[in-house]
Backbone bond lengths (Angstrom), bond angles and torsions (degrees), N, CA, C in turn:
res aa  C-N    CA-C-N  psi(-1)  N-CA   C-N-CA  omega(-1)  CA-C   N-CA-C  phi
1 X - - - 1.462 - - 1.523 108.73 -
2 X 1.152 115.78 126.40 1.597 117.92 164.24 1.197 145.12 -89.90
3 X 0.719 133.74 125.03 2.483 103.79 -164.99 1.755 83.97 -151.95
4 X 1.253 87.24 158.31 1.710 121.18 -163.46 1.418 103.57 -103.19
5 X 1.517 136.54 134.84 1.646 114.64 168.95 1.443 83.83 -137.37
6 X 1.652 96.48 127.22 1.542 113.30 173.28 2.046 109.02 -68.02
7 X 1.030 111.73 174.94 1.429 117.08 149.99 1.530 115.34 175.50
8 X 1.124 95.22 179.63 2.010 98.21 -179.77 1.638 99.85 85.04
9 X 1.279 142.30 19.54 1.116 145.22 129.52 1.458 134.71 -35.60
10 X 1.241 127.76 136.09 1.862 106.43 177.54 1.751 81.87 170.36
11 X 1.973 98.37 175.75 0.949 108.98 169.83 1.911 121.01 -77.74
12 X 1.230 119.29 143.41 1.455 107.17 177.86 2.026 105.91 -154.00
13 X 1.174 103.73 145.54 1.739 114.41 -175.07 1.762 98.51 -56.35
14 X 1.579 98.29 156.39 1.322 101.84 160.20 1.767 112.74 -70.32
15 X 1.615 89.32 126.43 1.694 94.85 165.57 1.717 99.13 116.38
16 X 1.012 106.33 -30.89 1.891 116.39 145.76 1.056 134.36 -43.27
17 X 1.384 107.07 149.75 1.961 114.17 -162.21 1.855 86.66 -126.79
18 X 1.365 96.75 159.37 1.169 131.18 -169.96 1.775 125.20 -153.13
19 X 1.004 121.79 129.55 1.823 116.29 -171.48 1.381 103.30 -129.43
20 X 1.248 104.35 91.34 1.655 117.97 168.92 1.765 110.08 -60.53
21 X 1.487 104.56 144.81 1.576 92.21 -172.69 1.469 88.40 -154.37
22 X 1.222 111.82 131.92 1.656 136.06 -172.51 2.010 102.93 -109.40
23 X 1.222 97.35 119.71 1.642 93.14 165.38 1.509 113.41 -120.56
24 X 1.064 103.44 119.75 1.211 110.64 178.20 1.814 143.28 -93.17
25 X 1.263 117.54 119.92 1.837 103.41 -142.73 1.194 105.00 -142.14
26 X 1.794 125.93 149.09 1.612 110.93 171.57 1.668 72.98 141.73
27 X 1.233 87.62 177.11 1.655 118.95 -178.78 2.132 91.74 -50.00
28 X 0.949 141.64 128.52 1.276 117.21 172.37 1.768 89.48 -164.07
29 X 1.543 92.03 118.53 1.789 112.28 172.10 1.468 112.31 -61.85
30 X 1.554 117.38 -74.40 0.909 101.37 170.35 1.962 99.95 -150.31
31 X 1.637 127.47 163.55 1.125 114.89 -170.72 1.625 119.19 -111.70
32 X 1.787 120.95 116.92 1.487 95.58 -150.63 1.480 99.90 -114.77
33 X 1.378 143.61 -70.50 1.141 141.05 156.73 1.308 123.53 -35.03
34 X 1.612 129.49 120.76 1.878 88.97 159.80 1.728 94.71 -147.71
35 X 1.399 145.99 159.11 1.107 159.05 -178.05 1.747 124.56 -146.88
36 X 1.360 102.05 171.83 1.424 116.53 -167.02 1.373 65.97 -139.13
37 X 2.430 83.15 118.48 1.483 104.85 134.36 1.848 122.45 -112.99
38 X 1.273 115.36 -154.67 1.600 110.87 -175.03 1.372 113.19 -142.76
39 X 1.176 145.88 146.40 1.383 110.04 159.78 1.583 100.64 -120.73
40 X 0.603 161.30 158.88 1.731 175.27 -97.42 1.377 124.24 179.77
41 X 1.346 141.42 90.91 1.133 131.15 -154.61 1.846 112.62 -50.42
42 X 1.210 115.70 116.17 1.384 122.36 178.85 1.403 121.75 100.61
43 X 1.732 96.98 0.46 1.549 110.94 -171.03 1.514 100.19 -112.21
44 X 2.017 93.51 -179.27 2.009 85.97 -172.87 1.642 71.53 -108.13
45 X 1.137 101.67 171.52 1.447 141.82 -169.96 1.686 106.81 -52.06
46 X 1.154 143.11 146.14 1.508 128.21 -166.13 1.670 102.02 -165.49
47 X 1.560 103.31 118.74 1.608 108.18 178.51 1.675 106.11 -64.13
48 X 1.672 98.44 135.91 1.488 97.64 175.21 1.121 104.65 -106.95
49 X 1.212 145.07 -48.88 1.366 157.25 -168.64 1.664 128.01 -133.32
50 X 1.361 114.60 127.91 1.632 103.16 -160.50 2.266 90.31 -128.34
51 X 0.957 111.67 151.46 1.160 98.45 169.67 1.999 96.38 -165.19
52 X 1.501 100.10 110.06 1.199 107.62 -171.74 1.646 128.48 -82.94
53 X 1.420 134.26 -172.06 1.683 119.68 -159.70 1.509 119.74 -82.42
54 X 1.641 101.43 2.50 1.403 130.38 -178.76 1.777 114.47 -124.65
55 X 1.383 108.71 36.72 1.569 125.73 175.80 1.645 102.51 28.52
56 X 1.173 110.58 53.69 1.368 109.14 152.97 1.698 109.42 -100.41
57 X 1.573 132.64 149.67 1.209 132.57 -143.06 1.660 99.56 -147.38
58 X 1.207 108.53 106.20 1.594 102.68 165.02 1.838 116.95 -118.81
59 X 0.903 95.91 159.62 1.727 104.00 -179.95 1.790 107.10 -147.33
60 X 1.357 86.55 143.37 1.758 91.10 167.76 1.537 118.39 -73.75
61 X 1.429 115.58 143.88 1.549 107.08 -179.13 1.409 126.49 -27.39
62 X 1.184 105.20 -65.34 1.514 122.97 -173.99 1.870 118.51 -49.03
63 X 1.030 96.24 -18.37 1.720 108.62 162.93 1.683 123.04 -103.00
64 X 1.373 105.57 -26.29 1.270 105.37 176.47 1.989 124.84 -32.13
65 X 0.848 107.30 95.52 1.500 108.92 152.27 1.717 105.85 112.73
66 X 1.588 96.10 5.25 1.571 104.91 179.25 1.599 103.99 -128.00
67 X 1.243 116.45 -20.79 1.668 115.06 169.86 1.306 115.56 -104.17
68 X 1.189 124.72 128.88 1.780 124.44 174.88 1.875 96.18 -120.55
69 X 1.698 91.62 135.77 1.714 95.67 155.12 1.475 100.25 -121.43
70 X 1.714 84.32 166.14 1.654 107.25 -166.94 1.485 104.49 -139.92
71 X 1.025 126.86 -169.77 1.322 132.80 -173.43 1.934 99.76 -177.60
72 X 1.693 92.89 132.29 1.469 84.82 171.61 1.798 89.30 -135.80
73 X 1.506 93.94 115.01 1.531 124.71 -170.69 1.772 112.09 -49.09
74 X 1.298 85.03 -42.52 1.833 87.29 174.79 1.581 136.38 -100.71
75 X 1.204 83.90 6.75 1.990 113.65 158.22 1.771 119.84 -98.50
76 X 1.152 77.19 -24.75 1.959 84.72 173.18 1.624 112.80 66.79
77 X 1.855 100.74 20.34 1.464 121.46 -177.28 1.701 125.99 -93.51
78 X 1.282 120.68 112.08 1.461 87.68 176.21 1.701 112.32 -113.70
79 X 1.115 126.29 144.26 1.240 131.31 -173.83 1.748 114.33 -107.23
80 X 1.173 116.72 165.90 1.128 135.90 -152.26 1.584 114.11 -163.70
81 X 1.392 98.20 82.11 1.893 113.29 -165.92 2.046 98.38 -90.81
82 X 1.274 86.24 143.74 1.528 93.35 -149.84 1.747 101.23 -129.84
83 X 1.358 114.45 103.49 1.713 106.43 -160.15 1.800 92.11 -128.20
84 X 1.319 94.92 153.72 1.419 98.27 167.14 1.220 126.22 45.87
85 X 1.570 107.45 55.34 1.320 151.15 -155.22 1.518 111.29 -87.12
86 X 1.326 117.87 115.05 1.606 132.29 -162.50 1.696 114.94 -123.71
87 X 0.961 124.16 129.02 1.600 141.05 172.10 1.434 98.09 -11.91
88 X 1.722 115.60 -76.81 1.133 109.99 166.95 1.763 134.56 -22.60
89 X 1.107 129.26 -53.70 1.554 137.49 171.60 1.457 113.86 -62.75
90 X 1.458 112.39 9.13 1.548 113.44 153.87 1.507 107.46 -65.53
91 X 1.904 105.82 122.65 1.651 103.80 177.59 1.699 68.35 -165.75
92 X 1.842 77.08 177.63 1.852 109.69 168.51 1.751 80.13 -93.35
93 X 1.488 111.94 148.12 1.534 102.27 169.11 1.457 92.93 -114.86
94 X 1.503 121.91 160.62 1.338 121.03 173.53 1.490 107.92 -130.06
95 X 1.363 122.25 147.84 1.601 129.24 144.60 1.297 110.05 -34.65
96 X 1.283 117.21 156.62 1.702 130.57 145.93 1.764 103.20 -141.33
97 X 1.203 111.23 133.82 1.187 90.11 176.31 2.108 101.80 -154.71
98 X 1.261 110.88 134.76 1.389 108.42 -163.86 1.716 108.61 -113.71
99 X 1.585 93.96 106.65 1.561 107.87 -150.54 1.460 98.02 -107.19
100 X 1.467 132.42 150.65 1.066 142.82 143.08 1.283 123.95 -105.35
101 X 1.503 105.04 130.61 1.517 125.31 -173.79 1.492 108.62 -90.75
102 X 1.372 121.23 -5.38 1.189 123.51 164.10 1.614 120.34 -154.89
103 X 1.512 119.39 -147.93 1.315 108.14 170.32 1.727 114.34 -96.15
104 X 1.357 128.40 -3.93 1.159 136.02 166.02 1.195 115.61 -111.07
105 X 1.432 134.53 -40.69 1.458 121.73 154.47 1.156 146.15 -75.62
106 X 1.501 112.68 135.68 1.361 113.11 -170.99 1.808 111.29 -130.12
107 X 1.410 114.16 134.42 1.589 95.28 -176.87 1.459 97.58 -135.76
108 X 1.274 112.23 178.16 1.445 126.58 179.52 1.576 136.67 -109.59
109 X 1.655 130.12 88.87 1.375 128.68 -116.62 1.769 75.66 -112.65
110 X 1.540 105.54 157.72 1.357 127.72 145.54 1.380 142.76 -97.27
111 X 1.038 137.02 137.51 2.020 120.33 168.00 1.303 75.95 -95.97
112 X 1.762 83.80 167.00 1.485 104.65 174.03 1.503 118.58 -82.83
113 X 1.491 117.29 -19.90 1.222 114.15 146.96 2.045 89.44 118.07
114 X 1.626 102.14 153.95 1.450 110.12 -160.18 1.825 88.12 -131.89
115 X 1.338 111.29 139.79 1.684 134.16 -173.79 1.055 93.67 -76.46
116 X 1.635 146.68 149.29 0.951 157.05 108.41 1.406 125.63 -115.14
117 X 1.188 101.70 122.91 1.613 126.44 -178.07 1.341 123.40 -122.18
118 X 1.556 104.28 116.64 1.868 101.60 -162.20 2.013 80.16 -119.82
119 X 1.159 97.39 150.46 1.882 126.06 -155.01 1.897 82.08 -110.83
120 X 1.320 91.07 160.67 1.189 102.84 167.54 1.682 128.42 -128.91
């Protein structure tokens, strides 16, 4: 079994940084996709950051150049550095992370996801 546990969530002012950090654990072959989504109170759910098993890196506009993800491969961690922090980026944030439990299987895991709320 694999499961994701978000953390580094909390309340913080606009203009505040924050470092979301995903650990990831369980029987796990090897870990190849993984992303930060958000959900937004009243909103549907929205990928913020994607960074795939070949460090290619996407982000939605609205984060561009103030959110970085990372991944440190032999912690089985992925992080989610969070700068210059706006009203808007109030969400639950969640893991995504696309794990194989072996050399032919591959599945698609959730965290339950960490609050962040930046004040203005």
């Amino acid at each position: 079994q694999v499961k994701l546990a978000e953390s580094g969530g909390g309340p913080v002012q606009a203009g505040g940084s924050l470092r979301l950090s995903c650990v990831i654990s369980g029987d796990i072959y090897k870990i190849n996709d993984v992303s930060w989504y958000r959900r937004a109170p009243g909103k549907q759910r929205e990928l913020v950051a994607s960074l795939s098993s070949g460090g290619m890196v996407n982000y939605i506009e609205s984060v561009k150049g103030r959110f970085t993800i990372s991944r440190d491969n032999a912690k089985n961690t992925v992080f989610l550095a969070m700068n210059t922090l706006k009203p808007e980026d109030t969400a639950v944030y969640f893991c995504n992370a696309d794990a194989q439990v072996s050399q032919n299987y591959e599945y698609n895991y959730w965290g339950h996801g960490t609050q962040v709320t930046v004040s203005s």
